[in-house]
C-alpha positions as CSV (number, residue, x, y, z in Angstrom):
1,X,-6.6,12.5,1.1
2,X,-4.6,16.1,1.0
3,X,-4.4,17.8,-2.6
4,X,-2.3,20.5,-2.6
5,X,-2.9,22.6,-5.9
6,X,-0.5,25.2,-7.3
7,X,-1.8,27.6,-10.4
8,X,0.8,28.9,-12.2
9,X,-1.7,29.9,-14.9
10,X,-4.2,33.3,-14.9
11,X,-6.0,30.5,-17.3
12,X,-9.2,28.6,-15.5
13,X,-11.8,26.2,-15.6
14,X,-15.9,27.1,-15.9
15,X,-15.9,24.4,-12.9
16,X,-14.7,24.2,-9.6
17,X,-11.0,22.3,-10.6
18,X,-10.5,21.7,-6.4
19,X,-13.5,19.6,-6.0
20,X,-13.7,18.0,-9.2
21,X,-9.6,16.8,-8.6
22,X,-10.8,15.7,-5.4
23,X,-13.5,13.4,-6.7
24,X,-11.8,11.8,-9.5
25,X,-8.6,11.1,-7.1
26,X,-10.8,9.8,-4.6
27,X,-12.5,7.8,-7.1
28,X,-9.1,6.6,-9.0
29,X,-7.7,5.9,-5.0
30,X,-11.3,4.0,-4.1
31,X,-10.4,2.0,-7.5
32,X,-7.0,1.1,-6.8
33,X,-8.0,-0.3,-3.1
34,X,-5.2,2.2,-1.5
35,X,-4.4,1.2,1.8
36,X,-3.2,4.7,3.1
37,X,-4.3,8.0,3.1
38,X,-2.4,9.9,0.7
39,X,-1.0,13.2,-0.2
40,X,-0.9,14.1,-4.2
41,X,0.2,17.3,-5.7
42,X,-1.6,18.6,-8.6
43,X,-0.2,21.7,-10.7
44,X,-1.8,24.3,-13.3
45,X,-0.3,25.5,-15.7
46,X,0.1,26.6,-19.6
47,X,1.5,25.1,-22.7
48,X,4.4,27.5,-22.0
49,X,4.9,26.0,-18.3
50,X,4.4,22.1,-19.1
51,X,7.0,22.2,-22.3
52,X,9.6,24.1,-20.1
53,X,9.1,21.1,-17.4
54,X,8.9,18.3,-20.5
55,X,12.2,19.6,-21.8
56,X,13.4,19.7,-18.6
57,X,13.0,16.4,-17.1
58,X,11.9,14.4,-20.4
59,X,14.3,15.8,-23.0
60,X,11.3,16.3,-24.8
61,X,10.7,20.0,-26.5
62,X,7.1,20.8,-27.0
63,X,4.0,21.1,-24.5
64,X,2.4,18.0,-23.5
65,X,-1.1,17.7,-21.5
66,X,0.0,16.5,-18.1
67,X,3.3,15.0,-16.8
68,X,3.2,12.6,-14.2
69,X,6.0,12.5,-11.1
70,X,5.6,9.3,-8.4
71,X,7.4,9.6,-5.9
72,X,7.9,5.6,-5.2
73,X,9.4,3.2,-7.4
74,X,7.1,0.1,-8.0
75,X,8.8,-3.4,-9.2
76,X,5.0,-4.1,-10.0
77,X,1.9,-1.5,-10.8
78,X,0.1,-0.5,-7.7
79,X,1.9,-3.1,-5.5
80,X,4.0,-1.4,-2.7
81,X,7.5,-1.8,-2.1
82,X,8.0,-4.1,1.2
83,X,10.0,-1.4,2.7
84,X,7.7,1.6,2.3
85,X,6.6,1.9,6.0
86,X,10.2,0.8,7.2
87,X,11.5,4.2,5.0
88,X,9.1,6.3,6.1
89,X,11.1,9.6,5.9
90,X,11.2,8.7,1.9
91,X,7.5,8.2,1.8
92,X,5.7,9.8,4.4
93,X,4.8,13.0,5.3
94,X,6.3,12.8,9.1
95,X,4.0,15.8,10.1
96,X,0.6,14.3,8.5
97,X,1.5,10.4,8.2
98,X,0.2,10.8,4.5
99,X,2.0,8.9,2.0
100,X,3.2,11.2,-1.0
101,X,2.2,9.6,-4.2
102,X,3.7,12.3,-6.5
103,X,2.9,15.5,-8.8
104,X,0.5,15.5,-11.1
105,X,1.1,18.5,-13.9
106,X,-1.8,19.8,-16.3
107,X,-1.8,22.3,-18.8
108,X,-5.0,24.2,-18.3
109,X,-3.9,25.4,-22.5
110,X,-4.1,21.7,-23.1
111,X,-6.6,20.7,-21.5
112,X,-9.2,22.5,-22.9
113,X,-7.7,22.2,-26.6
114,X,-8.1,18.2,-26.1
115,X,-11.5,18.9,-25.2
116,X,-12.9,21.0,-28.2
117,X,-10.3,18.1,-30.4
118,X,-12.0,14.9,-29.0
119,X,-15.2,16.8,-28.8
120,X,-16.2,15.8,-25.0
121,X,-16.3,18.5,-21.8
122,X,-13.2,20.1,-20.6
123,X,-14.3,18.5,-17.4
124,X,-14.2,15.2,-18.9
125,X,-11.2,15.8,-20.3
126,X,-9.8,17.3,-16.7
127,X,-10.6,14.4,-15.2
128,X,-9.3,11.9,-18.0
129,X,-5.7,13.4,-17.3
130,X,-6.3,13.0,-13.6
131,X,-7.0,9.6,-13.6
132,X,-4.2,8.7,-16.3
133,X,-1.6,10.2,-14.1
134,X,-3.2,8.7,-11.5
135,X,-2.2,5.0,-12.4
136,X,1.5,6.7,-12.9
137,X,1.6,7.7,-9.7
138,X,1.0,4.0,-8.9
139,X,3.5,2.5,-11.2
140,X,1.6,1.7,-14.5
141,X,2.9,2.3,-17.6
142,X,2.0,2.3,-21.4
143,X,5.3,2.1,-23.2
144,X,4.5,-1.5,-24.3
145,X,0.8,-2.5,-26.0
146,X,-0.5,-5.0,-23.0
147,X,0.8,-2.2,-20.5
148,X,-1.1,0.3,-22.6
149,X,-4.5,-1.9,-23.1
150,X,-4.1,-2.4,-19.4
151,X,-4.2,1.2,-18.2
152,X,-6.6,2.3,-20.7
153,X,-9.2,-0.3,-19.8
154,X,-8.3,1.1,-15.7
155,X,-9.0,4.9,-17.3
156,X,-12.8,3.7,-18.5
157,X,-13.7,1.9,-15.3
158,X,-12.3,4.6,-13.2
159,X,-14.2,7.6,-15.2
160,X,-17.1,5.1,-15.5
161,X,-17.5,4.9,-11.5
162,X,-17.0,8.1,-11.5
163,X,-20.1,8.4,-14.0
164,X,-18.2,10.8,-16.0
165,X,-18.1,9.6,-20.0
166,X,-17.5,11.4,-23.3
């Protein structure tokens, strides 16, 4: 798995964000039974950052936690599109033969406000918004109730393999 991480923020973590993204994904990609190694972009920012990119692209005009971006269009959560490997200029990296899931975006601001709310670990908390846009970048959903239910109940067994809890 490559994770390429951008800060756009002076703002950090009192843990080491790298390998803690790196364990969560690997646990959330373990989870999902990925066939592929993968590529996944994860971003830092502020609440300044996240609600420019949420107005942007979502039309919505405040901050939000993290934004999720796949990059391939599911008919079905975490089932493949039949063409993938035939289009692999649209899904691979050509140099690395990685297949690019997507951009994960998480205001570090957020983050850590979540944390104090909910009254668990910023790590926790870190890794919760991982592991949710996680199962975005494989094509779940939680606009409707039973697609919500579904990808919550995903979230607990993910972060309870990866042993992390509130």
């Amino acid at each position: 798995m490559n994770l390429l991480i951008e800060k756009e923020t002076d703002d950090s973590f009192e843990f080491d964000h790298e390998e803690a993204a790196r364990s969560i994904i690997e646990q959330a990609l373990d989870y999902l039974e990925c066939p592929y190694e993968v590529q996944v972009n994860l971003t830092l920012t502020d609440n300044e950052g996240i609600h420019a990119i949420n107005k942007e692209f979502r039309q919505i005009d405040r901050p939000t936690d993290v934004l999720s971006f796949p990059l391939i269009d599911y008919e079905e959560p975490n089932v493949f599109p039949e063409n993938l490997e035939e289009a692999a200029e649209d899904y691979f990296d050509l140099d690395t033969g990685e297949l690019m899931l997507g951009d994960i975006i998480i205001s570090v601001e957020k983050c850590k406000e979540q944390a104090e709310e909910y009254g668990h670990s910023v790590l926790r908390e870190f890794s919760f918004l991982i592991v949710h846009s996680m199962l975005h970048l494989f094509g779940y959903d939680h606009m409707e109730d039973e697609e919500r239910e579904l990808m919550e109940q995903k979230q607990r067994e993910i972060l309870d393999r990866a042993g992390i809890s509130r």
